[in-house]
C-alpha positions in Angstrom: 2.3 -20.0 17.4 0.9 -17.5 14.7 2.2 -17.1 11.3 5.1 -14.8 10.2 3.4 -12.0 9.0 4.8 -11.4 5.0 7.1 -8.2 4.3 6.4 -7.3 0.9 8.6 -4.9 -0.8 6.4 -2.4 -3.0 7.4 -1.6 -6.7 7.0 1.7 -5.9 9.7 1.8 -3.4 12.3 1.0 -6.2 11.5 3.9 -8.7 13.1 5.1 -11.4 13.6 1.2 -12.0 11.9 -0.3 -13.6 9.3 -3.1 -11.9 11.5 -6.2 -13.0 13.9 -4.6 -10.2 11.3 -5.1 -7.2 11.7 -8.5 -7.7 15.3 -8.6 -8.1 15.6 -6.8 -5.3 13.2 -8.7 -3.3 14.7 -11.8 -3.5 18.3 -10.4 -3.0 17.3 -9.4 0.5 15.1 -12.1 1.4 11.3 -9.9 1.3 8.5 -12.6 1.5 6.4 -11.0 -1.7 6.2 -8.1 -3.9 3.6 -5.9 -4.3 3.1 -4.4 -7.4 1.9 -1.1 -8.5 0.4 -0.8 -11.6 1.9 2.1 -13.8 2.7 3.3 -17.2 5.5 0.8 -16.8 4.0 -2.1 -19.7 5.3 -5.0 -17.3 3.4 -4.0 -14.0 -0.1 -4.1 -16.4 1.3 -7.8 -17.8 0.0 -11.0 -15.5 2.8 -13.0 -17.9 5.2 -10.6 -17.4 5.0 -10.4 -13.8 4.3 -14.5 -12.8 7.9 -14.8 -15.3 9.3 -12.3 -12.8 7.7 -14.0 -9.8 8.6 -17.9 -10.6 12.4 -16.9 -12.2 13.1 -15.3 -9.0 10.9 -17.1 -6.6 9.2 -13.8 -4.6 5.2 -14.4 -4.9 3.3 -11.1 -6.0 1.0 -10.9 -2.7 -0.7 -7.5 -3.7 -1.7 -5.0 -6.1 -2.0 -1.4 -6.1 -4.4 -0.5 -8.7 -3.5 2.7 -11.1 -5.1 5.3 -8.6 -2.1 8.3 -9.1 -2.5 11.3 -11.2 0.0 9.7 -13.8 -2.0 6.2 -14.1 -5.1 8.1 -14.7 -5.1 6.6 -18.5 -3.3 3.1 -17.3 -5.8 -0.1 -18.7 -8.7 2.8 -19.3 -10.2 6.5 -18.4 -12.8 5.1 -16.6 -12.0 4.3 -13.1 -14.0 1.3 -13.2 -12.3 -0.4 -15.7 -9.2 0.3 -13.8 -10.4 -1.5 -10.7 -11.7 -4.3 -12.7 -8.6 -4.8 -14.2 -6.4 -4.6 -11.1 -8.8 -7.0 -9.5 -8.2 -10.2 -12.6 -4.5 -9.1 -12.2 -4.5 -10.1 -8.6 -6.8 -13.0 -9.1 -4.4 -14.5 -12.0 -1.3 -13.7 -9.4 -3.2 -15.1 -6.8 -2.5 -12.5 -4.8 -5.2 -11.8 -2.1 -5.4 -8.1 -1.4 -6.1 -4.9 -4.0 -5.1 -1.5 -2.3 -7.4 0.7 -3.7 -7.8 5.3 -3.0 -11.0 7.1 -2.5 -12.2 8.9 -5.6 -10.5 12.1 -6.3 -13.1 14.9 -6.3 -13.0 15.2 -10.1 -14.2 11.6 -10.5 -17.8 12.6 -9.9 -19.6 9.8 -11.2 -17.1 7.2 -9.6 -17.6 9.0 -6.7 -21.4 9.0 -6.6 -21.7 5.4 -5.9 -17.9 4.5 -5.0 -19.2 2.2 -1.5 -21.7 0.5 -3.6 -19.9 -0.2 -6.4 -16.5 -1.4 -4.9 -19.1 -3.8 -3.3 -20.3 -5.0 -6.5 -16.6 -5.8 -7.5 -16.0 -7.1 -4.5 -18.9 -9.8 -5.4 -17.7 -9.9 -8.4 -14.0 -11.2 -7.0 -14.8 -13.1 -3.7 -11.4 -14.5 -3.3 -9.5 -10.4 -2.7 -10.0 -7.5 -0.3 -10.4 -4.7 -1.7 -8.9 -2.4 1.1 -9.0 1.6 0.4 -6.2 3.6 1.8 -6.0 6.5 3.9 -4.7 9.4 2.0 -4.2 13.1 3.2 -5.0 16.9 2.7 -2.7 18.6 0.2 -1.3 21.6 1.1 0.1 24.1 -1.5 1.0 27.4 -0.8 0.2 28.2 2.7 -4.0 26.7 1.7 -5.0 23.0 2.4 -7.3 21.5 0.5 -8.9 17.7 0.5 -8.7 16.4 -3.2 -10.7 13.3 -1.9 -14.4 12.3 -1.8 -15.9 12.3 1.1 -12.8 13.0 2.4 -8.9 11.5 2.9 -10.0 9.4 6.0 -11.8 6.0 4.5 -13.0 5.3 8.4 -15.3 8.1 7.8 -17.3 6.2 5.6 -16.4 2.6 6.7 -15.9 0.1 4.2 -14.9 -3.5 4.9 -11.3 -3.6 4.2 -8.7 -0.7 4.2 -5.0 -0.3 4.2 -3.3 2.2 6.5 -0.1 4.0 5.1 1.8 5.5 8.1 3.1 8.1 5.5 -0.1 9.4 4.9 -0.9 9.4 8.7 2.0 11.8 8.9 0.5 14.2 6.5 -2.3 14.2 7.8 -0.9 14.9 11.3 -2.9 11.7 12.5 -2.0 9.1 14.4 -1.5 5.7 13.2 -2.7 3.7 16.3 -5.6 5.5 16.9 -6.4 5.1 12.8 -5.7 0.8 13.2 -8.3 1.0 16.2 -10.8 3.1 13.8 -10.2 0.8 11.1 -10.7 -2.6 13.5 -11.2 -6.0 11.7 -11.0 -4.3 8.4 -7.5 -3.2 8.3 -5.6 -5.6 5.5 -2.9 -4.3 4.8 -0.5 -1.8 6.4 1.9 0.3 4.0 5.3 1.0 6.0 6.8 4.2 5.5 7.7 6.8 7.9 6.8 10.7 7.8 7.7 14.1 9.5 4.8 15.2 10.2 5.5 18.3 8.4 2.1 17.9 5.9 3.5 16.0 2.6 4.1 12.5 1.2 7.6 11.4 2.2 7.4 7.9 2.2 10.8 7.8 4.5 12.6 4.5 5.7 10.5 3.5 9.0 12.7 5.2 11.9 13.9 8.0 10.2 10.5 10.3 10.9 8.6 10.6 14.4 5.8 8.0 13.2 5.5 5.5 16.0 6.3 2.8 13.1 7.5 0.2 15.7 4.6 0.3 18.3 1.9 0.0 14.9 4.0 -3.0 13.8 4.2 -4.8 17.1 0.3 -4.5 18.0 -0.6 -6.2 15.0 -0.8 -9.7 16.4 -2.9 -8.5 18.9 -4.8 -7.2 16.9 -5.3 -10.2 14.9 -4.1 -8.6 11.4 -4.2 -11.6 9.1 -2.8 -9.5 6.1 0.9 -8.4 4.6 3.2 -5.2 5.6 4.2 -3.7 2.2 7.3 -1.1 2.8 6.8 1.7 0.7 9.4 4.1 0.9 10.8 6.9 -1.7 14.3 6.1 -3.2 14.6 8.0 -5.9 17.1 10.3 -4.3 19.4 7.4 -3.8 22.7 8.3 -5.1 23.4 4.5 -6.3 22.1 0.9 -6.2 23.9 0.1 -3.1 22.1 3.2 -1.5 19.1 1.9 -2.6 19.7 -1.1 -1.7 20.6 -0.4 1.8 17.8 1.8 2.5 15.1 -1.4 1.8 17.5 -3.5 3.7 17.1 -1.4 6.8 13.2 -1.4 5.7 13.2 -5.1 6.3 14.9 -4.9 9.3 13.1 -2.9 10.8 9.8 -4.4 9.8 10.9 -7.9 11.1 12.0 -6.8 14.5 9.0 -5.1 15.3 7.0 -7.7 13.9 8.9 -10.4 16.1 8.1 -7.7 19.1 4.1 -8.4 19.0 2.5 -6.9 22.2 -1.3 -7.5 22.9 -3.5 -4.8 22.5 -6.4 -3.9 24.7 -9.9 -5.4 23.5 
């Protein structure tokens, strides 16, 4: 019999409050971890800060999410590098095993330049954490689409050993999500739970309120012998109250376990 796999509940997903709330949350509805995105929020930068939050409310941190937005662009340091570093000795204090990290935007030219080799050399550096880039998505503003990525918003493309795949971000990038796990194989980590449209932006909705096929991309992960966490990271900052909020990542959870407990084989 295999191992549960762990439903974290992602900081993110609890914006405008503050990190401390992830955990409360977390451990109010029974999530297995937290994973934590580093922000311009002081506590999600502070290993104290967040093993107080871990061990008072007894929810592990199982992942980080270095500062890869537009708004962390300063978080730690200006230089990417630094950033990564950092995120990586947070998870290693934490003990937390994996570090979703993004492609370089197309600004970050001389992060970009070497980006594979050097997220190797970090990767040596840390031996104990997967570093697993995301899949991320064309933006489109305007009636024009344009990739603000190097190479591109599809991390397969280049290939790197680990990667995380956000079913958001497969909405906006009108791709599909199975078809993404098979192109990531062995290397897929980590799997960010959200739900999507289809209509070509980030919504980040509760999984089974878009068209995503959420469900079937939970229930082949045994098969395909995932050994890493399900983060849900959905948007809630239009919740009109706690209890709204609160709700929304209950359903999250629910739906995450079922399909989980649902595990179908998948075709070698």
């Amino acid at each position: 019999m295999t191992s549960r796999v762990p439903v974290l509940l992602s900081s993110s997903s609890v914006f405008p409050e503050p990190t401390a709330a992830a955990f409360q949350l977390a451990a109010a509805l029974g999530y297995d971890g937290v994973e934590v995105m580093v922000w311009t929020d002081v506590v999600s930068q502070d290993a104290g800060a967040l093993r107080g939050l871990s061990e008072h409310y007894g929810v592990p941190v199982l992942s980080v999410h270095a500062p890869c937005l537009l708004v962390t662009q300063r978080v730690w340091s200006p230089d990417p590098w630094e950033r990564l570093r950092k995120a990586a000795e947070l998870a290693e204090t934490l003990e937390a095993p994996t570090v979703v990290v993004h492609p370089p935007f197309t600004w970050q030219r001389d992060y970009a330049r070497n980006f594979a080799e050097g997220l190797a050399g970090v990767g040596d550096r840390f031996p104990g954490l997967r570093f697993a880039v995301e899949n991320m998505y064309p933006v489109r503003m305007a009636g024009r689409q344009f990739v603000p990525y190097v190479p591109g918003w599809d991390p397969t493309d280049t290939g790197y050993p680990a990667y995380t795949l956000d079913l958001s971000h497969c909405a906006a990038s009108h791709s599909d999500p199975l078809e993404m796990a098979d192109r990531m194989g062995a290397g897929l980590a980590h799997v960010h739970l959200g739900d999507g449209t289809g209509e070509g932006r980030d919504e980040h909705l509760v999984p089974g309120r878009g068209t995503q096929p959420c469900g079937e991309l939970l229930s082949s992960l045994a098969g395909r012998g995932f050994t890493g966490a399900v983060a849900v990271e959905v948007a809630t900052r239009g919740a009109k109250s706690r209890a709204v909020r609160e709700a929304d990542l209950r359903a999250a959870l629910e739906f995450a376990r079922q399909h989980l407990t649902a595990s179908s084989p998948v075709d070698a």
